[in-house]
C-alpha positions as CSV (number, residue, x, y, z in Angstrom):
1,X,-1.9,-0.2,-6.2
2,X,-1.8,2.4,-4.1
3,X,-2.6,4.6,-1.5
4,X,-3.5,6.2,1.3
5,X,-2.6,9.2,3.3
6,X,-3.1,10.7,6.5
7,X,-4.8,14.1,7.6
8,X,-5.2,17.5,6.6
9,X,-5.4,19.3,9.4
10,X,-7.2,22.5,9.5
11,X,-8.2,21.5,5.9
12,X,-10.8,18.5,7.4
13,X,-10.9,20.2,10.8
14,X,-14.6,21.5,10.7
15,X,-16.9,18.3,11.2
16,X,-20.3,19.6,12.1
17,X,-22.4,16.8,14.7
18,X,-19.3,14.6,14.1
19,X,-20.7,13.3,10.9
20,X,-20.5,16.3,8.1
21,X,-17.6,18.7,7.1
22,X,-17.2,21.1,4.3
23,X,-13.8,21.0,2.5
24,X,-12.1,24.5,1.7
25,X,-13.1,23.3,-2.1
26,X,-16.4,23.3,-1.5
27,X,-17.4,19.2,-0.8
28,X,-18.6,17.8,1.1
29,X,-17.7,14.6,3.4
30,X,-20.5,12.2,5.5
31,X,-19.1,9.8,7.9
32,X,-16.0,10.9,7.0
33,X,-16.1,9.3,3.5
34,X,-15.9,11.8,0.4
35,X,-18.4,12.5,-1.8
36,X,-17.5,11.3,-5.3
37,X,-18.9,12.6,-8.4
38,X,-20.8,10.2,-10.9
39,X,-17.9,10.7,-13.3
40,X,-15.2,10.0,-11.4
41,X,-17.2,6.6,-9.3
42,X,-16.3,3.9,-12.1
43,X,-12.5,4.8,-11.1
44,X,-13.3,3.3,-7.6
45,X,-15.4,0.8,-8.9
46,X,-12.5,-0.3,-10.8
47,X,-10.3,-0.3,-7.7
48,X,-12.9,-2.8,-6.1
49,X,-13.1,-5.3,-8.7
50,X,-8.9,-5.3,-9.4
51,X,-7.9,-5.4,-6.0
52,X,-11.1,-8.2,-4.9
53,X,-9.6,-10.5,-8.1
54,X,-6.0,-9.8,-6.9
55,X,-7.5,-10.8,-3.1
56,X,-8.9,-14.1,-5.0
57,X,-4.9,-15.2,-6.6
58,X,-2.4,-13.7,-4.5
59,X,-2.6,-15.9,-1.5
60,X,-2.9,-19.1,-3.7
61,X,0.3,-17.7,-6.5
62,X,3.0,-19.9,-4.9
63,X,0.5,-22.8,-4.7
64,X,-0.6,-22.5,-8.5
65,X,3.1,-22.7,-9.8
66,X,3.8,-25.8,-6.9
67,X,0.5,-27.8,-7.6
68,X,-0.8,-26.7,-10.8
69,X,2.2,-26.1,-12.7
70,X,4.7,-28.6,-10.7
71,X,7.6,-26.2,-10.5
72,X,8.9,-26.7,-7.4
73,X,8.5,-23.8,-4.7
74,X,12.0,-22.5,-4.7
75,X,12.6,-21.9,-8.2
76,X,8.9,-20.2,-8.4
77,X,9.5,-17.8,-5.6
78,X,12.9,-17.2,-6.8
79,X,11.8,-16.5,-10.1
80,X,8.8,-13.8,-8.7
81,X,11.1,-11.9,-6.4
82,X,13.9,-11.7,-9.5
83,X,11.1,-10.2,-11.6
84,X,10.2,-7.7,-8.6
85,X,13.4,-6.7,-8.3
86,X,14.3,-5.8,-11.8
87,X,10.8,-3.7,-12.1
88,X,12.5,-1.2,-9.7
89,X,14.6,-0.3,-12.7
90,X,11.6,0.6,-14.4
91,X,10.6,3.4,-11.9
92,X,12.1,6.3,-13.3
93,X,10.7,5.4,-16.9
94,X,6.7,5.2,-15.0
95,X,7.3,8.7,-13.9
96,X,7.9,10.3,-17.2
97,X,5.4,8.4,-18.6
98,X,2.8,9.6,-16.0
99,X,4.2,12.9,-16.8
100,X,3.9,12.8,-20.4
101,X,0.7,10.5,-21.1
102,X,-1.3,11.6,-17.5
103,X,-3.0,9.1,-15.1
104,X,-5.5,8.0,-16.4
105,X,-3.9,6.4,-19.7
106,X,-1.3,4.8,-17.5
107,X,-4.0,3.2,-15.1
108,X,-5.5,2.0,-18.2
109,X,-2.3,0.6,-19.6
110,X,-1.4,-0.6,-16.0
111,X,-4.3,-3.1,-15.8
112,X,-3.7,-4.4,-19.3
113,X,0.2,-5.3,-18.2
114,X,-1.5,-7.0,-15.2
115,X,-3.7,-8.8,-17.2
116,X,-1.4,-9.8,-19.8
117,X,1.4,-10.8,-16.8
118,X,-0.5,-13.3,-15.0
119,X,-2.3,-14.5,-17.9
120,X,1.4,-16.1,-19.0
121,X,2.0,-18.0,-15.9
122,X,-0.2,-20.1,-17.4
123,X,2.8,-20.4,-19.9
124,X,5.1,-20.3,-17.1
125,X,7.2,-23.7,-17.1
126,X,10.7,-22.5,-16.1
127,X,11.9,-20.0,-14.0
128,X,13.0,-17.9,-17.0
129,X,8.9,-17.9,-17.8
130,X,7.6,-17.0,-14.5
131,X,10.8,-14.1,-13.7
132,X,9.2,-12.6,-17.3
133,X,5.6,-13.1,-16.3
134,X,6.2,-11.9,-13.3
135,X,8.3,-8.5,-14.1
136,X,5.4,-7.9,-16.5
137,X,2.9,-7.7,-13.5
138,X,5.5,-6.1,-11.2
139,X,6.1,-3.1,-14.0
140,X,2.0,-3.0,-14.3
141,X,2.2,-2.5,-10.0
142,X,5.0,0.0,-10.9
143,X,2.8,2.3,-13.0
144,X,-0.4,1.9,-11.1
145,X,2.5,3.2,-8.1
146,X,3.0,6.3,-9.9
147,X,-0.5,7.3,-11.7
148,X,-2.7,6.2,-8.8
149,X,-1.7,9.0,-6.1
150,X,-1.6,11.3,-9.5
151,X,-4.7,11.1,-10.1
152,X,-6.0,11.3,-6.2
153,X,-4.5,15.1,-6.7
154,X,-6.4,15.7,-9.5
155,X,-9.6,14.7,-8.9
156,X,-9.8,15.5,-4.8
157,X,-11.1,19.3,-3.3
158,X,-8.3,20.7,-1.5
159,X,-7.7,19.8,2.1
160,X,-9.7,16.5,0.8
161,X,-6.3,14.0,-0.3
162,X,-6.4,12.3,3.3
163,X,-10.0,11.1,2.9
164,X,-9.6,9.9,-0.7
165,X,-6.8,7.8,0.2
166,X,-7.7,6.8,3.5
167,X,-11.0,5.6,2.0
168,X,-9.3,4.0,-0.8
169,X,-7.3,1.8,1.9
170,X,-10.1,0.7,3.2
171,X,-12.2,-0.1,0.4
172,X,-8.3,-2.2,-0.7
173,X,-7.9,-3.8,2.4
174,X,-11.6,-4.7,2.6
175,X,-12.1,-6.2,-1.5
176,X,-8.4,-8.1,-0.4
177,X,-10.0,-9.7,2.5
178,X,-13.3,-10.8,0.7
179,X,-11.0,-11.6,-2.0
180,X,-9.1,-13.9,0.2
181,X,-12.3,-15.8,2.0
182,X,-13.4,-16.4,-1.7
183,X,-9.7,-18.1,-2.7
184,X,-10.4,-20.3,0.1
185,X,-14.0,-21.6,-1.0
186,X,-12.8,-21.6,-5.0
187,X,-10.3,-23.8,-3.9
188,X,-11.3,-26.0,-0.8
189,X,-14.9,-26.6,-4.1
190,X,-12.5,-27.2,-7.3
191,X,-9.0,-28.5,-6.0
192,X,-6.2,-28.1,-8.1
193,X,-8.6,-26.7,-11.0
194,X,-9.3,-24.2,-8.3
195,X,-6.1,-22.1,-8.5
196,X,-6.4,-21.8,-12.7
197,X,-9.9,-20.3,-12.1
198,X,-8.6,-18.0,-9.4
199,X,-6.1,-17.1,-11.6
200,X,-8.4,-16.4,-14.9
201,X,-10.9,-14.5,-12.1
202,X,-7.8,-12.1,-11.4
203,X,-6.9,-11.5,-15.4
204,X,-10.5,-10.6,-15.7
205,X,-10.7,-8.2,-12.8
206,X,-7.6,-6.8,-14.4
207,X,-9.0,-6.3,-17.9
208,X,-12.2,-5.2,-16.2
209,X,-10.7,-2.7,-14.0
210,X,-8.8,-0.9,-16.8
211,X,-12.2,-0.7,-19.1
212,X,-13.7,1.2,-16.4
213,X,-11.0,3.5,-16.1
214,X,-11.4,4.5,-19.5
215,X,-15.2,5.9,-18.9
216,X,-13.7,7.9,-15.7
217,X,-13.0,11.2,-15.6
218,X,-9.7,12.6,-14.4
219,X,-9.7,16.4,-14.7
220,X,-6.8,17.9,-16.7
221,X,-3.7,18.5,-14.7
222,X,-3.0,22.4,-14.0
223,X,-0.3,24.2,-15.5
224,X,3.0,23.5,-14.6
225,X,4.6,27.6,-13.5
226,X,6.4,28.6,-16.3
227,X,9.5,29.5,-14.2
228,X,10.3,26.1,-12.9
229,X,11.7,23.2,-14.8
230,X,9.6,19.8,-15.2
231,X,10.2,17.4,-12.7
232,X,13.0,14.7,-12.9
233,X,14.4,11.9,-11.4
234,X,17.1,13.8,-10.4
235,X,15.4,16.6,-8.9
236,X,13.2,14.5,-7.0
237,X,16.1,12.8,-5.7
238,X,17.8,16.0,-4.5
239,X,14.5,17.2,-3.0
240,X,15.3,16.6,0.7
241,X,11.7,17.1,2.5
242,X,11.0,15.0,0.2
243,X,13.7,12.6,0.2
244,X,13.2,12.3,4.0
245,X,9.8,10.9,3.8
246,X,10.6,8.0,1.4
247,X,13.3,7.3,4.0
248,X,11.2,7.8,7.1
249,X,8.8,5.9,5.5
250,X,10.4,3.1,3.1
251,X,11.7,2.2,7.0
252,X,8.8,2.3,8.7
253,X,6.5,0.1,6.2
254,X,9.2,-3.0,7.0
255,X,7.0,-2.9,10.1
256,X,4.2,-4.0,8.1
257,X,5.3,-7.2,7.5
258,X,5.2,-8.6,10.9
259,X,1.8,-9.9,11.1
260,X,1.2,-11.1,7.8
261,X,4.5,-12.4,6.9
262,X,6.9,-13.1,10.1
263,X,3.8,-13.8,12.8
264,X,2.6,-16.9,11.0
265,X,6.1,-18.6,10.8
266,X,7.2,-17.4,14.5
267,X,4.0,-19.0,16.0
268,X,3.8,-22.4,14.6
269,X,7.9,-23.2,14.1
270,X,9.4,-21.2,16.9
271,X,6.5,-21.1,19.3
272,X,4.5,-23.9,18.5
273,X,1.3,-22.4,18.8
274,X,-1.9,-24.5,17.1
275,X,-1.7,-23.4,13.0
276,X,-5.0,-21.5,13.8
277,X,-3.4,-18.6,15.3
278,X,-1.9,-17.1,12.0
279,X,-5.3,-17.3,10.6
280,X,-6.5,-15.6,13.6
281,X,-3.5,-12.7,13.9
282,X,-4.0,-11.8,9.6
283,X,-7.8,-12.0,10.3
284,X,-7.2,-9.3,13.0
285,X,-5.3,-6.9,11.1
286,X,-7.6,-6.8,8.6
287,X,-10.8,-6.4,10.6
288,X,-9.0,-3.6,12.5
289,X,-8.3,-1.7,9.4
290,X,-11.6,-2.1,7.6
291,X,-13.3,-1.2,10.9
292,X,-11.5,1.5,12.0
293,X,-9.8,3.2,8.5
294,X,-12.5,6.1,8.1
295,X,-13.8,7.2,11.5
296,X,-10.1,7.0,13.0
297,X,-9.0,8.9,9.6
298,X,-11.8,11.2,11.1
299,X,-11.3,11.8,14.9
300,X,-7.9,12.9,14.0
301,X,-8.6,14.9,11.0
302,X,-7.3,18.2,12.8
303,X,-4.1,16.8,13.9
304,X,-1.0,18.5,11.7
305,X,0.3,15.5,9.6
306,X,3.5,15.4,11.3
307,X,1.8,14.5,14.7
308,X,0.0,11.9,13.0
309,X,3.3,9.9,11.3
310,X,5.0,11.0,14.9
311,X,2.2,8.5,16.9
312,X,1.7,6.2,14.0
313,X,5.7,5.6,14.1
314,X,5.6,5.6,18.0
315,X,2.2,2.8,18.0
316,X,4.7,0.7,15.8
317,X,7.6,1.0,18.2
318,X,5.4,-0.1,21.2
319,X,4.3,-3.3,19.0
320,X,7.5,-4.5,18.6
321,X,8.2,-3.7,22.1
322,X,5.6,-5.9,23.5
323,X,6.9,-8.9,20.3
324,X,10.1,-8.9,22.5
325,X,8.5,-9.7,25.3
326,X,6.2,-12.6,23.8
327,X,8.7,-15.3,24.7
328,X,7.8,-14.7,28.8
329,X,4.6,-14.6,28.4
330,X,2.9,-18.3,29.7
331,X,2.2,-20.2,26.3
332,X,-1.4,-20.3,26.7
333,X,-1.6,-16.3,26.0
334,X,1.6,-15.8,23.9
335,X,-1.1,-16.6,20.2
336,X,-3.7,-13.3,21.5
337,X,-0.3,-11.2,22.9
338,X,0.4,-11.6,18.8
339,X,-3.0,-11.1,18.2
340,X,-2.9,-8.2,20.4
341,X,0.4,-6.8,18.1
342,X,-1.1,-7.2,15.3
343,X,-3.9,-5.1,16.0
344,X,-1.7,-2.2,17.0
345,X,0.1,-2.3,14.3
346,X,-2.7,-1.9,11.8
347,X,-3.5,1.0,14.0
348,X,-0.4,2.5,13.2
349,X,-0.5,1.3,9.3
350,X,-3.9,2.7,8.2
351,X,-3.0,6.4,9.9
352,X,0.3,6.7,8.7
353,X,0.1,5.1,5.1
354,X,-2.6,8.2,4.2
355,X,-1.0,10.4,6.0
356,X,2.3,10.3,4.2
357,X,0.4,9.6,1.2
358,X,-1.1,12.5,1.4
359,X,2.3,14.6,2.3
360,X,4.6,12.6,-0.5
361,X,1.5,14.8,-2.8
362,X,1.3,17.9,-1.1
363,X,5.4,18.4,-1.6
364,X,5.4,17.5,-5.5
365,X,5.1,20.1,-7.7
366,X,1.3,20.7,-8.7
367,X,0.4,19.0,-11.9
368,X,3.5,17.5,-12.4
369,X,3.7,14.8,-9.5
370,X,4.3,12.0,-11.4
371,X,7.9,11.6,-11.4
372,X,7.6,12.0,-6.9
373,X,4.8,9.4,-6.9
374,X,7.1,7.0,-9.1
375,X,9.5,7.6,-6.2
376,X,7.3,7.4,-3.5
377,X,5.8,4.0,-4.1
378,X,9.2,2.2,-2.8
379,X,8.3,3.1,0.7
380,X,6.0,0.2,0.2
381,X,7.5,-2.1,-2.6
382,X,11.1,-2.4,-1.8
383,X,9.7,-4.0,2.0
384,X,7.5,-6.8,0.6
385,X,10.3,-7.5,-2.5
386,X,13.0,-8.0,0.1
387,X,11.7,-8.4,3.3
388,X,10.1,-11.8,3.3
389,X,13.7,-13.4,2.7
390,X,15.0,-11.0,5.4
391,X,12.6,-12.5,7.6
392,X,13.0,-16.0,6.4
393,X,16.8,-15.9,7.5
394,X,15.5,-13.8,11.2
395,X,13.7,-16.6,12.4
396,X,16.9,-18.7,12.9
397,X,17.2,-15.4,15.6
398,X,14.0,-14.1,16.2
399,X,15.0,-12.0,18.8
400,X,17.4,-10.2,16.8
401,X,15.3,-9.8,13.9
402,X,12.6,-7.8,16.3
403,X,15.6,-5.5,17.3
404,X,16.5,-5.1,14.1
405,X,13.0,-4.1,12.9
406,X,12.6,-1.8,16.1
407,X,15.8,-0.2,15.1
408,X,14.6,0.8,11.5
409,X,11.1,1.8,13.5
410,X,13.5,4.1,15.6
411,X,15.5,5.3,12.5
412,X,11.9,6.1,10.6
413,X,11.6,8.5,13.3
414,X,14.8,10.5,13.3
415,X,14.4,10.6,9.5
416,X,10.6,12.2,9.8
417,X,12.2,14.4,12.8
418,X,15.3,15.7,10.3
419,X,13.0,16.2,7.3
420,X,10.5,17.9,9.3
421,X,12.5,20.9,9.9
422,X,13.1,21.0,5.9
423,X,9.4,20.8,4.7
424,X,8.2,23.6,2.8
425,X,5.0,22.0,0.8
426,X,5.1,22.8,-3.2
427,X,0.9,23.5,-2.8
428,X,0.2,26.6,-1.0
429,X,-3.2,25.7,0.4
430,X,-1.4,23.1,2.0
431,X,1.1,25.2,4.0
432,X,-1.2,25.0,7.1
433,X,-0.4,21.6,7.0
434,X,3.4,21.2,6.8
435,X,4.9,18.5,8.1
């Protein structure tokens, strides 16, 4: 799904007794939270009830093919991350569509390819199966990728694209972490018949979600200047600024993964910690970003976005700093030093996902953003596709892998720092706010 982004500067500066500000387009934010029309609320009901049945299957996917389908784990896992990988090709293809059929059919037609993918790994008996089944949801993730932030710049007041997709992130990250505790009681109830009813509970969210799309409202998009040619692949990937972002941030996201991906191996195979500290270190990550996504989206509202993505990226450098150091730390405290990363970490995530979210917008061409969004989405796909096996072969070297994700940390920043003296935004009531 998608997104997020950061702050508008002087565009959500003004909050009156810390709790109300006015938006240049005339709305009107409480608690930091925008107001949403009662056309345009099913679209975020429809983000709770997909992204809550997707919190229900996703931890228990590998589990259902292992124990409910007896496919053994390695040709499964193989077979998901080959059907990842070849939805990438189908990135350029979701931007024109977004660009010729608009979001909201595509958010419609990406639930339905959700729905349809998972409901055949029931069918899925070989790898061959699962690698189709699987590329099916992947290209349904690939065109929510693109339409998603599409229609966020439709349907938000100017200066207000930080607070839609801040919000957004938190009501995701919240609905994946009820989601998640409900997986656990489906399954620790039913068993094995457990993970088929987790599954059928996702298709339905799915089919759900995209029903209640259709009775949303997603404004029109605004004509594209007659003067300038329709956006391409090809011009979005000449687009520097632009270009520069993805890179800054396709690098930075590999961060991500630490607490939720390398943290619960490293603890309980490298340094032996009881198996209840990865529970504790993802439980972490996702109380600080439910807690703290809107008022911290808030208190730094006036910040220019490029200060933002600046602190998020150096937050994320001082995490793995302190990872490095986790080995001298006395055994008792080395599970709440992770702990400890993990938070910080989200810190950094839930600023600078909006944030750059809300930039990767601001420099598309207005009304025609699709083909940029389509882009945009591998600065968070292409780290979860590959990045689990990266990390599975790290931990033979943990030491090195942490360099070698501070090192792409430390390259997001000179990439933000070179395209930062490009940036020109393609909205002009967002030139205040240049990166």
């Amino acid at each position: 799904m998608v997104g997020i982004q950061g702050l508008d500067g002087a565009n959500i500066g003004g909050v009156i007794a810390g709790n109300t500000s006015t938006a240049p387009g005339g709305k009107t934010t409480r608690f930091g939270v925008p107001v949403v029309p009662g056309s345009q609320k099913p679209l975020l009901v429809s983000v709770l009830i997909d992204t809550a049945g997707a919190g229900m299957f996703l931890p228990l996917s590998l589990l259902f093919f292992v124990e409910y389908q007896g496919i053994p784990a390695a040709v499964a896992g193989s077979a998901v991350t080959l059907g990842s990988l070849l939805s990438f090709l189908f990135i350029p293809a979701c931007g024109r569509l977004v660009q010729r059929a608009g979001p909201k059919v595509c958010l419609v037609v990406s639930n339905v390819l959700t729905g349809v993918g998972y409901s055949a790994y029931f069918l899925g008996d070989a790898g061959a199966g699962i690698a189709a089944a699987a590329l099916l949801v992947m290209l349904g993730d690939r065109l929510y990728g693109a339409a998603w932030p599409t229609a966020v710049a439709r349907i938000a007041a100017p200066g207000e694209l930080t607070r839609w997709f801040s919000f957004v992130n938190f009501l995701k990250t919240t609905c994946l972490g009820l989601g998640s505790v409900a997986s656990t009681g489906i399954l620790a109830l039913l068993g094995t018949r457990g993970l088929a009813l987790a599954l059928l509970l996702n298709v339905a969210s799915s089919l759900v979600a995209g029903a209640l799309v259709l009775t949303a409202r997603i404004p029109a998009a605004p004509t594209v200047g007659e003067s300038g040619p329709r956006s391409t692949l090809l011009r979005v990937l000449r687009d520097r600024p632009f270009m520069a972002l993805v890179a800054s941030q396709t690098l930075l996201s590999a961060a991500w993964l630490i607490p939720t991906v390398a943290f619960p191996v490293y603890l309980v195979t490298v340094l032996h910690q009881s198996p209840f500290w990865p529970t504790v270190v993802v439980a972490v990550r996702y109380g600080v970003i439910a807690l703290l996504q809107v008022p911290l989206t808030a208190r730094v509202a006036g910040w220019p976005r490029s200060r933002v993505l600046f602190h998020a990226i150096g937050v994320a450098a001082a995490a793995i700093a302190v990872t490095l150091a986790v080995p001298a730390v006395p055994g008792a405290a080395q599970g709440g030093v992770c702990a400890f990363v993990a938070a910080l970490l989200a810190i950094a995530e839930l600023v600078s996902k909006p944030t750059a979210s809300a930039a990767a917008v601001s420099l598309a061409p207005s009304g025609d953003e699709g083909p940029y969004m389509a882009v945009f989405q591998v600065t968070w796909t292409l780290a979860y596709a590959v990045g689990p096996a990266v990390i599975g072969v790290g931990m033979g070297a943990p030491q090195g892998l942490w360099l070698g994700l501070g090192g792409c940390v430390l390259a997001s920043a000179a990439a933000h720092a070179c395209g930062r003296q490009r940036r020109v935004p393609a909205r002009s009531e967002e030139m205040s706010d240049a990166l």
